[in-house]
N, C-alpha and C positions, 0 to 999 in steps of 0.2 A: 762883173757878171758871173766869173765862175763861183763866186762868193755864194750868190741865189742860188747856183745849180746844186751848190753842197748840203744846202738846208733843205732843200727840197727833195734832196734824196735821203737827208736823213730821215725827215717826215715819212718817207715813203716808207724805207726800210720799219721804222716803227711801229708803222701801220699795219705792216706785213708780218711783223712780229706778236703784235698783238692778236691777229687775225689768227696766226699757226697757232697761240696758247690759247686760243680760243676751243679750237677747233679739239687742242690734246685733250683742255680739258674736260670738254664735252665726250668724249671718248672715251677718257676714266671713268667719267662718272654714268654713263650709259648703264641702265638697270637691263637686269637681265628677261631676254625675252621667255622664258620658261621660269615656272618656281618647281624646284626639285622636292620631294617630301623625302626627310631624312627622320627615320625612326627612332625615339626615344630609347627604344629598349630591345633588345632581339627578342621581343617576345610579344607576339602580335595578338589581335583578337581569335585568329584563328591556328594558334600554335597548340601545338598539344607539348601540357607540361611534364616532363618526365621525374618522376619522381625517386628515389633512391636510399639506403638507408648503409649508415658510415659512422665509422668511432673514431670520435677524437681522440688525436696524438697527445696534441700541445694545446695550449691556449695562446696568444703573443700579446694580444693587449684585448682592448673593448670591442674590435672589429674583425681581428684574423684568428683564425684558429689554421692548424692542420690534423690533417686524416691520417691515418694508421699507416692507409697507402702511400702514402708520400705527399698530396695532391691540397696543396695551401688555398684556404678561401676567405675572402673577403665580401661583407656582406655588404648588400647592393643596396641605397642608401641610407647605411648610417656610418657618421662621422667622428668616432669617437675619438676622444684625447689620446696621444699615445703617454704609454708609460714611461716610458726612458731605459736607462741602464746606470752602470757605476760609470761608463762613461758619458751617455746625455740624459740630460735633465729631462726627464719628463713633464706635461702639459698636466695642469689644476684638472684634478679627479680623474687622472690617467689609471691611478692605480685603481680607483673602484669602480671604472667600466671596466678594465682589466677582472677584478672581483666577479662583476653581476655576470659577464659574459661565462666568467669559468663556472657559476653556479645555474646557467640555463642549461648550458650544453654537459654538465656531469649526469 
């Protein structure tokens, strides 16, 4: 007899087991009751855009440049190859977005 009570309690426990990861799982995966709207860009339909006028310092590659003032920008999307140095290797046609960017902004 105690033989049955042991498997029956196994059963039992596993049922119980399966029950509680049941139950985890459905609680991880609970979608959220609100959807949050997270904006693309800080710069909404109704932002007013301020405008500015600044001399480039430096060029760095096909994407950053800095300002006279100290004040390093990076333009909002585009991805250009970087160039490298003497000690890394730069990315194919680093150097001539490095180029076209130094010849917009002169």
């Amino acid at each position: 007899m105690p033989k049955s009570v042991s498997s029956l309690n196994k059963k039992i426990l596993l049922i119980v087991f399966i029950i509680l990861l049941i139950i985890l799982i459905g609680a991880t995966l609970r979608l959220p009751t609100e959807q949050t709207h997270i904006p693309l860009s800080p710069i909404s339909p109704t932002s007013t855009i301020i405008r500015e006028k600044a001399k480039v310092a430096f060029v760095y590659d096909g994407d950053t440049i800095e300002l006279t003032d100290g004040r390093k920008v990076r333009y909002i999307g585009i991805d250009a190859p970087e160039r490298g140095s003497n000690k890394v290797k730069g990315d194919c046609f680093g150097q001539e977005a490095f180029e076209i960017n130094k010849s917009l902004v002169a």
